[in-house]
C-alpha angles and dihedrals in degrees: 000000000000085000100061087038091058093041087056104051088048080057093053094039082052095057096050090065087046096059088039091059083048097050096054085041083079092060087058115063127253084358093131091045085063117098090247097052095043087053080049095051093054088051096050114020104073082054087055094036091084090041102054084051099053094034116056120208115271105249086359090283105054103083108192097167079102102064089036084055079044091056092043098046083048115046105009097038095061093032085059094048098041091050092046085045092051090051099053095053081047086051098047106038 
């Protein structure tokens, strides 16, 4: 059970870096048209979508729903699975 549970927070931690290099591909242009940024953008982009709607840009140009999906993916997110981990040990035995 700790091994799924690891494997599952290296995944999460994985796809934090993942939102971060798409998040500096928008200062480069055309950076997200390339292959590698549209496979990025299917990735990430269905995690920031809620996020964007709840979170409006700063000035109508700054977008920190980013950092606020950052903060989620990093603190919320393993706590959850570590609780729901930690219950079903509990659970099972």
């Amino acid at each position: 059970m700790q091994l799924i549970l690891g494997l599952l927070l290296q995944l999460i931690y994985i796809y934090g870096y993942l939102i971060i290099i798409y998040i500096l591909m928008s200062w480069f242009p055309g950076a997200r048209e390339s292959q590698f940024g549209y496979f990025l953008g299917r990735i990430v982009e269905p995690f920031l979508e809620p996020f964007r709607r709840i979170i409006p840009p700063i000035g109508g140009m700054i977008d920190i729903s980013p950092i606020v999906a950052l903060l989620v993916l990093r603190f919320l997110v393993p706590r959850g699975l570590i609780e729901i981990f930690s219950m079903l040990e509990s659970f099972l035995g």
